[in-house]
Residue frames as a rotation matrix with the C-alpha (Angstrom) as fourth column:
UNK 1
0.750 -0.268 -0.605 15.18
0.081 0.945 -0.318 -61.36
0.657 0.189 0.730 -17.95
UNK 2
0.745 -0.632 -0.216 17.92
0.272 -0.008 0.962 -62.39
-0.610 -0.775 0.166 -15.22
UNK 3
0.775 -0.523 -0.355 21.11
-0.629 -0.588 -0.509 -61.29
0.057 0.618 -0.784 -15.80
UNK 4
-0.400 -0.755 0.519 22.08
-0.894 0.198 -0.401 -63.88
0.200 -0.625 -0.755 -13.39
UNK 5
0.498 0.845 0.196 20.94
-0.764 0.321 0.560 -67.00
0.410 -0.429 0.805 -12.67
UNK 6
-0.867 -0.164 0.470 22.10
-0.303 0.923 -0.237 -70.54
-0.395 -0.348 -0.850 -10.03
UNK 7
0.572 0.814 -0.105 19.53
-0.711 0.555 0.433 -73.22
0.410 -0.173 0.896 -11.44
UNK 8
0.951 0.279 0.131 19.52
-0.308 0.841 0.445 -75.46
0.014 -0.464 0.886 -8.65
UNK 9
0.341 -0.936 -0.089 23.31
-0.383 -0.052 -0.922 -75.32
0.859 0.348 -0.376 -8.21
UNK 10
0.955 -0.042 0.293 25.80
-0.288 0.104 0.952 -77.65
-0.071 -0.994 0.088 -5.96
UNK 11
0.565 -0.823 0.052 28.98
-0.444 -0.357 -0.821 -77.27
0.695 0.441 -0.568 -5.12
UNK 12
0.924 -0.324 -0.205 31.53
0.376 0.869 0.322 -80.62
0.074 -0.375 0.924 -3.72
UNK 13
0.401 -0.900 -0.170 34.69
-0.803 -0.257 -0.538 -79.90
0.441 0.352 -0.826 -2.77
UNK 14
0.614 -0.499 -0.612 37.10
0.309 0.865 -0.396 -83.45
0.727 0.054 0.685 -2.06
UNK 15
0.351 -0.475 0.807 38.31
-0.917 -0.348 0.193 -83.09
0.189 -0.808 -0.558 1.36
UNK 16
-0.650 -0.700 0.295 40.87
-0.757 0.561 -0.335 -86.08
0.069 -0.442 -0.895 2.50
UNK 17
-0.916 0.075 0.394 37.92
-0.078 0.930 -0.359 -88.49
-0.394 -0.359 -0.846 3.85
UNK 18
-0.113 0.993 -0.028 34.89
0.707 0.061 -0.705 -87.16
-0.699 -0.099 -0.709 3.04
UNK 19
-0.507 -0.131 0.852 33.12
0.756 -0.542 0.366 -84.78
0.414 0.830 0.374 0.49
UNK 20
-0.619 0.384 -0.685 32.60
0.075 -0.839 -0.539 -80.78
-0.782 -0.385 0.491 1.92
UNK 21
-0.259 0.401 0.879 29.23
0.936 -0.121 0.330 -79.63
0.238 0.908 -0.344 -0.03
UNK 22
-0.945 -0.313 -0.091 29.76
0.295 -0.940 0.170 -75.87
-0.139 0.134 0.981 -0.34
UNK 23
-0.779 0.513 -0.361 26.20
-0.620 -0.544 0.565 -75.16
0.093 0.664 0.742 -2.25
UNK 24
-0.784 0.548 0.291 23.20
0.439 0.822 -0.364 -77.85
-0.439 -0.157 -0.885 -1.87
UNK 25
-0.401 0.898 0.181 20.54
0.907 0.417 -0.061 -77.32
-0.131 0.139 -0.982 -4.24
UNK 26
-0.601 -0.249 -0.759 21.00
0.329 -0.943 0.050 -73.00
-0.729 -0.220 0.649 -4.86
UNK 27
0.030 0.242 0.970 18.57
0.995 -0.102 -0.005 -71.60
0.098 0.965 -0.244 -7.09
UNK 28
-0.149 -0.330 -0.932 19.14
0.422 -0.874 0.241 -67.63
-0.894 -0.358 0.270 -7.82
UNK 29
0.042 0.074 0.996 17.84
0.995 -0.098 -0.035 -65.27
0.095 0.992 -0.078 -9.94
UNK 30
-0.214 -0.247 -0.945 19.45
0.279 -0.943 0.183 -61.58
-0.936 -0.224 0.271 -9.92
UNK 31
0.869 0.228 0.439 17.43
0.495 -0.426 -0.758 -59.16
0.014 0.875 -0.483 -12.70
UNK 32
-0.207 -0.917 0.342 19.49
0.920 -0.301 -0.250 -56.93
0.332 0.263 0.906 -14.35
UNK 33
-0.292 0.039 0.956 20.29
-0.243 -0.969 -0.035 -53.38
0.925 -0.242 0.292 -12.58
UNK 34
0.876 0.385 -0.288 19.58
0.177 0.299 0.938 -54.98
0.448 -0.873 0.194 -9.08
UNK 35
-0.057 -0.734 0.676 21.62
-0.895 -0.262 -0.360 -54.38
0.442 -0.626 -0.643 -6.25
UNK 36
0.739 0.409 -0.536 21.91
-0.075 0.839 0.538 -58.21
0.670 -0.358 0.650 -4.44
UNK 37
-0.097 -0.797 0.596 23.57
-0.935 -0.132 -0.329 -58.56
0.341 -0.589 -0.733 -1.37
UNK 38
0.442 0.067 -0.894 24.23
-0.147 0.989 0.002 -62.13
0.885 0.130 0.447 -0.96
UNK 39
0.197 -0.184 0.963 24.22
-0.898 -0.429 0.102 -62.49
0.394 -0.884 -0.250 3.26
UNK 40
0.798 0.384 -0.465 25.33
-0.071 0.826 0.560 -65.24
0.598 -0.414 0.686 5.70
UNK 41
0.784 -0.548 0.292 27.81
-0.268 0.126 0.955 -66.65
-0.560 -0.827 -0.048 8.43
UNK 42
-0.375 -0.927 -0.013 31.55
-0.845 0.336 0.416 -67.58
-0.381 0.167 -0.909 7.51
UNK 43
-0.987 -0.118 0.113 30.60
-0.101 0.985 0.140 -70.88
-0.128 0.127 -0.984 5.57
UNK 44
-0.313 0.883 -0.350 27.93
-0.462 -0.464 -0.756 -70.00
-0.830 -0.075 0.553 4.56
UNK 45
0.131 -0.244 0.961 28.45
0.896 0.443 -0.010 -71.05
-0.423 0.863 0.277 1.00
UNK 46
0.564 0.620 -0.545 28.60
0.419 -0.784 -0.458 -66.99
-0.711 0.030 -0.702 -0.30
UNK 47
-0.375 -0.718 -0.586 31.96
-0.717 -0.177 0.675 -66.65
-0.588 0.673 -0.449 -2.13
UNK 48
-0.681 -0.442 0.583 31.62
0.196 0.657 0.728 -69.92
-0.705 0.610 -0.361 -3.41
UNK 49
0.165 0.923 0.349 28.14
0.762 0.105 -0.639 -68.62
-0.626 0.371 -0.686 -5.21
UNK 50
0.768 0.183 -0.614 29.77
-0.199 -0.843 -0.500 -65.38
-0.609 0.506 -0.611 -5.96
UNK 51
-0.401 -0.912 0.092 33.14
-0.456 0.285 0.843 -67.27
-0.795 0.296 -0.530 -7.37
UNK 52
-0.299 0.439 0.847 30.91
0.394 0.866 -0.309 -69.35
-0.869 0.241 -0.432 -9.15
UNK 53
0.892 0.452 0.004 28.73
0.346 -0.677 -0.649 -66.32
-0.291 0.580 -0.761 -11.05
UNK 54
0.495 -0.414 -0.764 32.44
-0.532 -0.839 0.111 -64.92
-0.687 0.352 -0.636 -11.87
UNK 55
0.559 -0.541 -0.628 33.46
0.163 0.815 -0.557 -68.38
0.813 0.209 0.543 -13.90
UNK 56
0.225 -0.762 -0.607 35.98
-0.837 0.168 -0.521 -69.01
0.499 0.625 -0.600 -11.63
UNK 57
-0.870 -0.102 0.482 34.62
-0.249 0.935 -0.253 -72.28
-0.425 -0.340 -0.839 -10.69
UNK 58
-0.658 0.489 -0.573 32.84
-0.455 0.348 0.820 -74.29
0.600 0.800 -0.006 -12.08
UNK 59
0.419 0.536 0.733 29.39
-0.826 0.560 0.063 -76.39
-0.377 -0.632 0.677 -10.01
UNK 60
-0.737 -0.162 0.656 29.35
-0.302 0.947 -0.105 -79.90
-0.604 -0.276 -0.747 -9.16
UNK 61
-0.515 0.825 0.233 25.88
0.836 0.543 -0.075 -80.06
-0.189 0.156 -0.970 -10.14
UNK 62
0.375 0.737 -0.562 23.69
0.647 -0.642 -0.411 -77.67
-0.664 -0.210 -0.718 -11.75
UNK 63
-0.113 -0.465 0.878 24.28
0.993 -0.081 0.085 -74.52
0.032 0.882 0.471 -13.75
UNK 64
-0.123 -0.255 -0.959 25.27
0.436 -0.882 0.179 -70.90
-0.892 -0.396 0.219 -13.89
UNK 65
0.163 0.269 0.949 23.89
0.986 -0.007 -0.168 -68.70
-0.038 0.963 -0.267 -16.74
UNK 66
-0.344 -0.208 -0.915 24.65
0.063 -0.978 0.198 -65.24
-0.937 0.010 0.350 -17.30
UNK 67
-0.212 0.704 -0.678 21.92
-0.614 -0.635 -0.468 -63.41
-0.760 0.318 0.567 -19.58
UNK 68
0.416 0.891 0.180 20.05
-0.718 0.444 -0.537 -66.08
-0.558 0.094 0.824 -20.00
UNK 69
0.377 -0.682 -0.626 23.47
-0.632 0.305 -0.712 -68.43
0.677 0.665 -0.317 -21.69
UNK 70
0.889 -0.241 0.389 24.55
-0.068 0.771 0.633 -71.35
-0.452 -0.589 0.670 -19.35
UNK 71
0.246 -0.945 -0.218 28.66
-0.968 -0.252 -0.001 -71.15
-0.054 0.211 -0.976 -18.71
UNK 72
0.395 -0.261 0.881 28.80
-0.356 0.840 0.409 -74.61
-0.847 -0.475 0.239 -18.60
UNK 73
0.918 0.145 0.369 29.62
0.320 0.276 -0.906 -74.92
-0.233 0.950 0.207 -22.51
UNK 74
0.905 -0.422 -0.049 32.46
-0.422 -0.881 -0.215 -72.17
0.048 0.216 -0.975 -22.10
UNK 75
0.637 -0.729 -0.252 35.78
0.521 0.648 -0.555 -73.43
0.568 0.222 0.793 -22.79
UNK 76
0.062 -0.699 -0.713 38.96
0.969 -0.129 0.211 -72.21
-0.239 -0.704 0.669 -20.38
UNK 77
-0.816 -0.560 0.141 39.61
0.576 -0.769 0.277 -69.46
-0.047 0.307 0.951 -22.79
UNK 78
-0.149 0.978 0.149 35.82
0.710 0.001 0.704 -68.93
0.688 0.210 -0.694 -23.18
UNK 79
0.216 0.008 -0.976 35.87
0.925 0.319 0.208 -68.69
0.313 -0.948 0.061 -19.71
UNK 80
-0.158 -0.569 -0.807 38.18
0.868 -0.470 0.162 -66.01
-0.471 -0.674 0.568 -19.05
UNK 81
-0.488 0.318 0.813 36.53
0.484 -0.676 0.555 -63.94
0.726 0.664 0.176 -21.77
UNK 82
0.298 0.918 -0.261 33.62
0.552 0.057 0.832 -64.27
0.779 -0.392 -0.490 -19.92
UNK 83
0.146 -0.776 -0.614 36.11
0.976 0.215 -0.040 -62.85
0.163 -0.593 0.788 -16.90
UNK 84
-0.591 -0.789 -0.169 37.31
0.709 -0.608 0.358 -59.98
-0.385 0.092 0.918 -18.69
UNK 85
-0.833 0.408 0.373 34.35
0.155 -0.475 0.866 -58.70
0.531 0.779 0.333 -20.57
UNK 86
-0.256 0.897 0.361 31.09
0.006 -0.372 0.928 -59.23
0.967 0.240 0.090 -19.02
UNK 87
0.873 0.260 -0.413 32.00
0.449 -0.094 0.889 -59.27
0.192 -0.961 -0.199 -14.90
UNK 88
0.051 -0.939 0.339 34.16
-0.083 -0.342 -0.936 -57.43
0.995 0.020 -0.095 -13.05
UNK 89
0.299 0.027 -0.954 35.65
0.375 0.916 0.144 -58.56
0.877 -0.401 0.264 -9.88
UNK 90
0.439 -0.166 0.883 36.00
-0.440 -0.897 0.050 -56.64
0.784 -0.410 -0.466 -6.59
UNK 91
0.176 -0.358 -0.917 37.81
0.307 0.905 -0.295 -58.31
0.935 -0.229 0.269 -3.36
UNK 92
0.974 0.101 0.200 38.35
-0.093 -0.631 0.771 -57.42
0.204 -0.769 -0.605 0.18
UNK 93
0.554 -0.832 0.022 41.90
0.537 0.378 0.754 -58.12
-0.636 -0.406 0.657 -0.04
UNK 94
0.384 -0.346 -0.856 42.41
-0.597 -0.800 0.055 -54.87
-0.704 0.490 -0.514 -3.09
UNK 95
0.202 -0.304 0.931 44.69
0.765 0.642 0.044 -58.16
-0.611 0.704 0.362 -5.21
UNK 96
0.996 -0.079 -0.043 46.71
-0.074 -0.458 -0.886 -55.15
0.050 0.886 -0.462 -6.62
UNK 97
0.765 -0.638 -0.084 49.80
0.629 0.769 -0.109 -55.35
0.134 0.030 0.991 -7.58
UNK 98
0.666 -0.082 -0.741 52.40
0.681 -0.339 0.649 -53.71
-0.305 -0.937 -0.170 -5.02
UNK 99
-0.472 -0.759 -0.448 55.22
0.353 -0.628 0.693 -52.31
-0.808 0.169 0.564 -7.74
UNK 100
-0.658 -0.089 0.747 52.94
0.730 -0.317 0.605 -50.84
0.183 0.944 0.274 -9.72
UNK 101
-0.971 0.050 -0.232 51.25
0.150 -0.630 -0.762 -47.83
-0.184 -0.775 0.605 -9.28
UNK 102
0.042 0.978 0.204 47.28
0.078 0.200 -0.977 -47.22
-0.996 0.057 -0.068 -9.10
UNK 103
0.309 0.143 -0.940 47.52
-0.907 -0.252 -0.336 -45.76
-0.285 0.957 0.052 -13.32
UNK 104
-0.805 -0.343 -0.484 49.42
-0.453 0.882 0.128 -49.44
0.383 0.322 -0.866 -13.96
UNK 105
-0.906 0.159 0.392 47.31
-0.107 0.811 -0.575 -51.22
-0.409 -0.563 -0.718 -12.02
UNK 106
0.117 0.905 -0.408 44.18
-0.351 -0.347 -0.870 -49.94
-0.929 0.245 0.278 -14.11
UNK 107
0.060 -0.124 -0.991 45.87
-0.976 -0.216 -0.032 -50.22
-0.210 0.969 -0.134 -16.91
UNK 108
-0.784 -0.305 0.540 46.73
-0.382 0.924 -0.032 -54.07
-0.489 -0.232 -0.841 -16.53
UNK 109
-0.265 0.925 0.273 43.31
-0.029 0.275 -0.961 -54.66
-0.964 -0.263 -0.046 -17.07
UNK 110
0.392 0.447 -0.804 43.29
-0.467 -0.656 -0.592 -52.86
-0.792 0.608 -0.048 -20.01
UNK 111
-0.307 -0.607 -0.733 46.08
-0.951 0.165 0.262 -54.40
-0.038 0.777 -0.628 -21.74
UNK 112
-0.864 -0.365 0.346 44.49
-0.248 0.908 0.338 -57.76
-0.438 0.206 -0.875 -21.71
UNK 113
0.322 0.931 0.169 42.04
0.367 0.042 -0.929 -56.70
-0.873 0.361 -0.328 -23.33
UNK 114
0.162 -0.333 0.929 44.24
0.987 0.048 -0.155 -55.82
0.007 0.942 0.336 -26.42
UNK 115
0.983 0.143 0.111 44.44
0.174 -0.915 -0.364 -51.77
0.050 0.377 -0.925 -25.99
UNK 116
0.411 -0.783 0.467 47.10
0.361 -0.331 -0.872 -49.82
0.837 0.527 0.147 -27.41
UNK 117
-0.311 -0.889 -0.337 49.34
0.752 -0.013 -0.659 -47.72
0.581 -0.458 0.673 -24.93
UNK 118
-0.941 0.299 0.156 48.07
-0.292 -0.954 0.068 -44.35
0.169 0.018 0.985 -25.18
UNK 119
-0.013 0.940 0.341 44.59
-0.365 -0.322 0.873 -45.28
0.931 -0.113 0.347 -25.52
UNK 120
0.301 0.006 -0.954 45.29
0.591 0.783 0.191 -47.76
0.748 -0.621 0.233 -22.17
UNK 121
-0.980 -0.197 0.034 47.24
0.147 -0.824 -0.547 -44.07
0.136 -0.531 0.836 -20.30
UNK 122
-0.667 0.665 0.334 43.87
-0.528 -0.739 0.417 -42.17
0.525 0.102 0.845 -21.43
UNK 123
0.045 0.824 -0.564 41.34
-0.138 0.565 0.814 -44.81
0.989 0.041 0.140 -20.33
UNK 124
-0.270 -0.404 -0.874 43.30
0.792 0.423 -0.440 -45.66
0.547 -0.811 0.205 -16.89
UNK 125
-0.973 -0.217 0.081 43.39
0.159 -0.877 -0.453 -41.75
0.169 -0.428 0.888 -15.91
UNK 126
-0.355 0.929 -0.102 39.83
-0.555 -0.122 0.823 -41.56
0.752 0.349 0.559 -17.36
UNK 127
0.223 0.477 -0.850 38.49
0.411 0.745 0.525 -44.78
0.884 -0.467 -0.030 -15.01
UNK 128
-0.226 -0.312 -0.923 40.16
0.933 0.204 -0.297 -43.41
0.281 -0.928 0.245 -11.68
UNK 129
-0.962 0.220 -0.163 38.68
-0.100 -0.838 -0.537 -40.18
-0.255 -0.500 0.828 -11.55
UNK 130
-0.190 0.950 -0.249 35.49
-0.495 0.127 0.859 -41.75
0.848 0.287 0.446 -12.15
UNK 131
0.492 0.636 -0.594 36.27
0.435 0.412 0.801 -43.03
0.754 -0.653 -0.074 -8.65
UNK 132
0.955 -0.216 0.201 37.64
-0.289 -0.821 0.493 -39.56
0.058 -0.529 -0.847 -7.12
UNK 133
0.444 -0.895 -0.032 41.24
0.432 0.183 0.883 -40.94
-0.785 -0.406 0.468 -7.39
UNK 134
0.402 -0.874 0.274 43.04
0.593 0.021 -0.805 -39.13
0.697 0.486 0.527 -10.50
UNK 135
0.758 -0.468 0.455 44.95
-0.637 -0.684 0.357 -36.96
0.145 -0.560 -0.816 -7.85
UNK 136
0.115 -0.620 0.776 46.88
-0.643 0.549 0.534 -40.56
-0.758 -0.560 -0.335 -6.82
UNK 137
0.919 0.039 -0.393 47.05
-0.315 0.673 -0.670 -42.06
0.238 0.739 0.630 -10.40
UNK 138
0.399 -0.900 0.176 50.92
-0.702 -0.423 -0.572 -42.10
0.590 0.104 -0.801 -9.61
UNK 139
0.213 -0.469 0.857 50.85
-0.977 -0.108 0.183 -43.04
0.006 -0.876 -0.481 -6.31
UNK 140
-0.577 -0.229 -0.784 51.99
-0.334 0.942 -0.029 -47.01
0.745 0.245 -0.620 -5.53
UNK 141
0.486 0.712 -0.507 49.23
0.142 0.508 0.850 -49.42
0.862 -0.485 0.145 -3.34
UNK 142
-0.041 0.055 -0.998 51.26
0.991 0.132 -0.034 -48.87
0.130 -0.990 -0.059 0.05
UNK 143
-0.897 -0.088 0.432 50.89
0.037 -0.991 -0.125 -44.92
0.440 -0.096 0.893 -0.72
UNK 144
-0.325 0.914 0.242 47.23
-0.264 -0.333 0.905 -45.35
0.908 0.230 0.350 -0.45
UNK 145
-0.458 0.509 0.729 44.87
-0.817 0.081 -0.571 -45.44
-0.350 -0.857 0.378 2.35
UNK 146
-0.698 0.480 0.531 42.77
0.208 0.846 -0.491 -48.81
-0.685 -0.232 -0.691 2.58
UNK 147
0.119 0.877 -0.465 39.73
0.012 -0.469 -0.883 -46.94
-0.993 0.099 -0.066 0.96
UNK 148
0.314 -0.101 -0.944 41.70
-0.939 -0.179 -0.293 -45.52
-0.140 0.979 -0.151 -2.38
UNK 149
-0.951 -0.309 0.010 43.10
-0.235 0.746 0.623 -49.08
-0.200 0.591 -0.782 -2.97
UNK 150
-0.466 0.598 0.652 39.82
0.730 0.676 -0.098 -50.70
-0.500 0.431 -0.752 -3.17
UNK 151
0.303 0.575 -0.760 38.80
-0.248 -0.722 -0.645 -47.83
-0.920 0.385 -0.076 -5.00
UNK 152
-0.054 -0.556 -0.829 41.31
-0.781 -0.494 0.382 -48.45
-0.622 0.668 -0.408 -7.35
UNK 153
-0.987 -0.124 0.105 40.34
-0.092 0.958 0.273 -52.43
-0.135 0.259 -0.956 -7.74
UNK 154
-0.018 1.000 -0.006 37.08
0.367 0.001 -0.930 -50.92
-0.930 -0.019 -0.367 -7.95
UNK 155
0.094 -0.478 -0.873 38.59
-0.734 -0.626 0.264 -48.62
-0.673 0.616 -0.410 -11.14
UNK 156
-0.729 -0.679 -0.088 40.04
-0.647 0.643 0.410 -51.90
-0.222 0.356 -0.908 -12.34
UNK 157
-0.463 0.713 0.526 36.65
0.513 0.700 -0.497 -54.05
-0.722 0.040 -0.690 -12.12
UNK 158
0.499 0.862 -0.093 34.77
0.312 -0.279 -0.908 -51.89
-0.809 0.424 -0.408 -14.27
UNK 159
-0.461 -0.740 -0.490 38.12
-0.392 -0.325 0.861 -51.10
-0.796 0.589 -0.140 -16.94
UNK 160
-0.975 -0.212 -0.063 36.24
-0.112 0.229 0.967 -53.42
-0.190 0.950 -0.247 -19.48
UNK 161
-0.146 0.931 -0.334 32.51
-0.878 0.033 0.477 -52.16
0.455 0.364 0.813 -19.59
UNK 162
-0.924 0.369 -0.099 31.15
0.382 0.897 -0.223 -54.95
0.007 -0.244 -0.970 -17.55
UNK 163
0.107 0.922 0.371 27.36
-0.365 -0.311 0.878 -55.14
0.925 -0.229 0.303 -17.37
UNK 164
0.859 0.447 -0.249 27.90
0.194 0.166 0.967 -56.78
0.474 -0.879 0.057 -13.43
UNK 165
-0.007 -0.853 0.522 30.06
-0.629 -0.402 -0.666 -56.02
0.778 -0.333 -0.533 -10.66
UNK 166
0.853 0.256 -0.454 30.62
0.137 0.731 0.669 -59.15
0.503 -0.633 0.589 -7.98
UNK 167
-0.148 -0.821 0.551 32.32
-0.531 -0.404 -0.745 -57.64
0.834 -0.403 -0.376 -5.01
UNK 168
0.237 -0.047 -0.970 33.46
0.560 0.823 0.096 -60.50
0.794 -0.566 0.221 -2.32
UNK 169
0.736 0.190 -0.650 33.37
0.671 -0.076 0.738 -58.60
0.091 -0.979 -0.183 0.93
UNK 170
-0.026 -0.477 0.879 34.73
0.667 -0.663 -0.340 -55.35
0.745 0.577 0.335 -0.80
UNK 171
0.407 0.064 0.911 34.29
-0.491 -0.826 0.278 -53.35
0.770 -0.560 -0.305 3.07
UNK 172
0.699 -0.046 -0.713 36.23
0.261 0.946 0.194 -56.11
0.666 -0.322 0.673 4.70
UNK 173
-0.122 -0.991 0.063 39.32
0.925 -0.137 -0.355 -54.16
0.360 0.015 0.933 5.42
UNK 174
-0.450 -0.047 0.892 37.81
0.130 -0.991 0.014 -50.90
0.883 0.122 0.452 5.84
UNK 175
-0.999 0.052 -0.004 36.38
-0.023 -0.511 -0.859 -48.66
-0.047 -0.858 0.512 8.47
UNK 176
-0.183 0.975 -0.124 32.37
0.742 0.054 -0.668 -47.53
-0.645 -0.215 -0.733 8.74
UNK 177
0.210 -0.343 -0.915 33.11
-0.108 -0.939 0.327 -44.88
-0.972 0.030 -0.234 7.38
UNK 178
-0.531 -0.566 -0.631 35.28
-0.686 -0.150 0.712 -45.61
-0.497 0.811 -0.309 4.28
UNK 179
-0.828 0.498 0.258 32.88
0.452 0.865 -0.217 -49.05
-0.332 -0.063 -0.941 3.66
UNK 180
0.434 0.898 -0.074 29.48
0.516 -0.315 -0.797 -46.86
-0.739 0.307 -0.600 3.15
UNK 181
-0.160 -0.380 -0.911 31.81
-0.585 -0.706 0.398 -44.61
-0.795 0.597 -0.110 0.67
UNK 182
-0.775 -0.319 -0.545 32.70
-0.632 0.401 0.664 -47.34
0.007 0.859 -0.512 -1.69
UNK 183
-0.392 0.920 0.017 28.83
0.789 0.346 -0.508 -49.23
-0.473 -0.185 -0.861 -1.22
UNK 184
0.139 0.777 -0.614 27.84
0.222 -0.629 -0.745 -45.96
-0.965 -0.033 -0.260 -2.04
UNK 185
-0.257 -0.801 -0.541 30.04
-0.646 -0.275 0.712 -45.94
-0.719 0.533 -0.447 -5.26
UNK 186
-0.951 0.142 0.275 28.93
0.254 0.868 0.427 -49.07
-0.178 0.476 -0.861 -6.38
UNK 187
-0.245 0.969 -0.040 25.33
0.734 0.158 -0.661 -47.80
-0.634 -0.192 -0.750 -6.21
UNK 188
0.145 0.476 -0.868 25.72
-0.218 -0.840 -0.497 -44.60
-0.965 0.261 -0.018 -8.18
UNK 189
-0.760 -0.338 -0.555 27.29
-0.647 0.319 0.692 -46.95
-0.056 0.886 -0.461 -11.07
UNK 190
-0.875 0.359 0.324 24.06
0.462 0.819 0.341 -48.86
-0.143 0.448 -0.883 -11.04
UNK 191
0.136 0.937 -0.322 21.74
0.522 -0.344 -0.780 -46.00
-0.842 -0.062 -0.536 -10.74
UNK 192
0.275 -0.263 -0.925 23.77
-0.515 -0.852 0.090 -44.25
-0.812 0.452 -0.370 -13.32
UNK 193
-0.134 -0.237 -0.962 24.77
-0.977 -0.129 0.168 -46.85
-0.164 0.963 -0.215 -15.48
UNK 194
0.089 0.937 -0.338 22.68
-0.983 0.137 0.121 -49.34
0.160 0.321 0.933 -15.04
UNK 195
-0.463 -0.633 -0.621 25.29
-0.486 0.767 -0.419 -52.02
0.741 0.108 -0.663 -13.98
UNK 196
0.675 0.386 -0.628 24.24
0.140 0.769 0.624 -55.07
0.724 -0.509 0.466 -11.74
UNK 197
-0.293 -0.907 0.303 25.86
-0.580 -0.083 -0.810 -55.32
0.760 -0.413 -0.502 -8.59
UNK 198
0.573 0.697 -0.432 26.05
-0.259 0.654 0.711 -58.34
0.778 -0.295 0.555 -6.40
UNK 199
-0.126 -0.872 0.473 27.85
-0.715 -0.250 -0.653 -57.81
0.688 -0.420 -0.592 -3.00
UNK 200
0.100 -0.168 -0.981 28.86
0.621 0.781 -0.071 -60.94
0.778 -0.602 0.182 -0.69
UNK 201
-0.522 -0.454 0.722 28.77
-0.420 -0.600 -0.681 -59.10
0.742 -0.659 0.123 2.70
UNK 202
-0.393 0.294 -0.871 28.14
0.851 0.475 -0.223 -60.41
0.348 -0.829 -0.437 6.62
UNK 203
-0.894 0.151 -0.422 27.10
0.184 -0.736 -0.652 -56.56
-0.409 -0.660 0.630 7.30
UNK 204
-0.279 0.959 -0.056 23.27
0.881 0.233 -0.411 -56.49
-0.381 -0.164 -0.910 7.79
UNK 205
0.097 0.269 -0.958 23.06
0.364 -0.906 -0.218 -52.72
-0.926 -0.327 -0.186 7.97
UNK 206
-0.938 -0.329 -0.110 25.36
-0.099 -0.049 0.994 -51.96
-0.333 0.943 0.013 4.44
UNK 207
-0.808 0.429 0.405 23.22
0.585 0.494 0.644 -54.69
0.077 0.756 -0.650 2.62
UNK 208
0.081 0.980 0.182 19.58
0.989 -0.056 -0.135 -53.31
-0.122 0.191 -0.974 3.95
UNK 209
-0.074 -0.051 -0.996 20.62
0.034 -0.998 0.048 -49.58
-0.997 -0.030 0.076 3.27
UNK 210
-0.309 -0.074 -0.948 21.36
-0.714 -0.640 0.283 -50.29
-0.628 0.765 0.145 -0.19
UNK 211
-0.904 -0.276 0.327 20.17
-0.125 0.901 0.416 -53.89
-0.410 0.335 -0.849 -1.59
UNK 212
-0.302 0.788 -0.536 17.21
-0.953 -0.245 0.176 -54.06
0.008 0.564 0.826 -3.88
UNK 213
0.666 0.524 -0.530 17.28
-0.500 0.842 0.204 -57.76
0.553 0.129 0.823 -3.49
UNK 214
-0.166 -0.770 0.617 18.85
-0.986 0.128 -0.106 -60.24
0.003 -0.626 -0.780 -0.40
UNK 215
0.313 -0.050 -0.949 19.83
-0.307 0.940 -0.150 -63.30
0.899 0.339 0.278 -1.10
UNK 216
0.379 -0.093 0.921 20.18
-0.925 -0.013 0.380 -65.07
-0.023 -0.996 -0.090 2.53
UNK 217
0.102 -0.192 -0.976 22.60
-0.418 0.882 -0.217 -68.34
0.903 0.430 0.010 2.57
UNK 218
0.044 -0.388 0.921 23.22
-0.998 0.025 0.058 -70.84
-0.045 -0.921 -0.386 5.77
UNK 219
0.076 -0.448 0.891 25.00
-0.331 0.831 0.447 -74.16
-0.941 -0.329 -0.086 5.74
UNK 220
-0.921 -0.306 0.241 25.05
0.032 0.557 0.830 -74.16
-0.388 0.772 -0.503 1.66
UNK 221
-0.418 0.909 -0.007 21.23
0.837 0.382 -0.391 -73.85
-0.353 -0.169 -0.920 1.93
UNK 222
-0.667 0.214 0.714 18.96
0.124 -0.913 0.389 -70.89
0.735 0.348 0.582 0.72
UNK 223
-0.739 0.505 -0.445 16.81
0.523 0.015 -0.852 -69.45
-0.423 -0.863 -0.275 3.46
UNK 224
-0.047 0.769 0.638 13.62
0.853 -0.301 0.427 -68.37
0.520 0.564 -0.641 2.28
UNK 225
0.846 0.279 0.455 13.26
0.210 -0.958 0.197 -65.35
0.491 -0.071 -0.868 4.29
């Protein structure tokens, strides 16, 4: 069964004169444990599809299900369960927060999810050397290199046991180099633990090294091949 699915999904956004349609008619089905790299031009429609699959928007038209449950029922608070528990969100912009260091910034995560202190210390320390960073648990986001931040927002996406990971152009910022690291990172958490990962990226190469399934978008449109 999908873990994911767009049935037939469009997305309107009210622009001064006229209405911008983001999405036209998406249908998408990502199994679970797939790797999907969800490709196209600037405007494509690709965040909005992957913004969409994380609740935090809602379609115009159509519907977004996660394992086999349509979010369209989910209330606000629903919602942000849905947020906190069963995706975790990656970004190409890191979206950590600058006075706190990488162990806080894990933790965060943690504490809205209700854990205690201690177990929120142990769990933080515990999550960042699961992505080669407890050396810099300390350190604050402008210590770090480009790489260890989105490592650490990579730490932070996966703090509450998600079954998917939806990373919005998570090698944006980086080098060749540091980009295939954290691609590769994401891949050994789905070969190893079985998680879903769907990665918005314009880089051809990345996607066909490691995607198990490409999703191809252009003007809002799916492209069949």
């Amino acid at each position: 069964m999908s873990i994911l699915e767009a049935r037939h999904v469009v997305r309107e956004y009210p622009m001064k004169a006229e209405t911008v349609r983001a999405l036209s008619d998406v249908s998408v089905s990502i199994e679970r444990g797939q790797f999907a790299a969800i490709l196209g031009t600037s405007g494509s429609g690709k965040s909005t599809l992957l913004n969409l699959f994380g609740g935090l928007d809602r379609p115009t038209g159509g519907e977004i299900l996660f394992d086999g449950k349509s979010l369209a029922p989910l209330s606000a608070w629903e919602m942000s369960r849905y947020r906190l528990h069963s995706v975790g969100m990656i970004f190409q912009s890191f979206n950590l927060i600058p006075t706190m260091t990488a162990r806080e910034n894990v933790s965060l995560a943690l504490a809205f999810a209700g854990l205690g202190k201690t177990e929120r210390r142990r769990r933080s320390l515990e999550l960042l050397d699961r992505v080669g960073l407890s050396q810099r648990a300390e350190h604050l986001p402008s210590e770090l290199s480009g790489g260890e931040q989105q490592r650490v927002s990579i730490a932070r996406a996966i703090a509450n046991q998600p079954q998917v990971l939806l990373a919005d152009e998570p090698t944006g910022n980086l080098d060749s180099n540091r980009a295939a690291e954290i691609i590769g990172l994401l891949d050994e958490m789905r070969q190893r633990e079985g998680k879903t990962i769907v990665l918005v990226t314009h880089d051809h190469e990345l996607a066909s090294r490691y995607a198990t399934q490409i999703v191809r978008l252009k003007d809002g449109r799916l492209m069949d091949h």
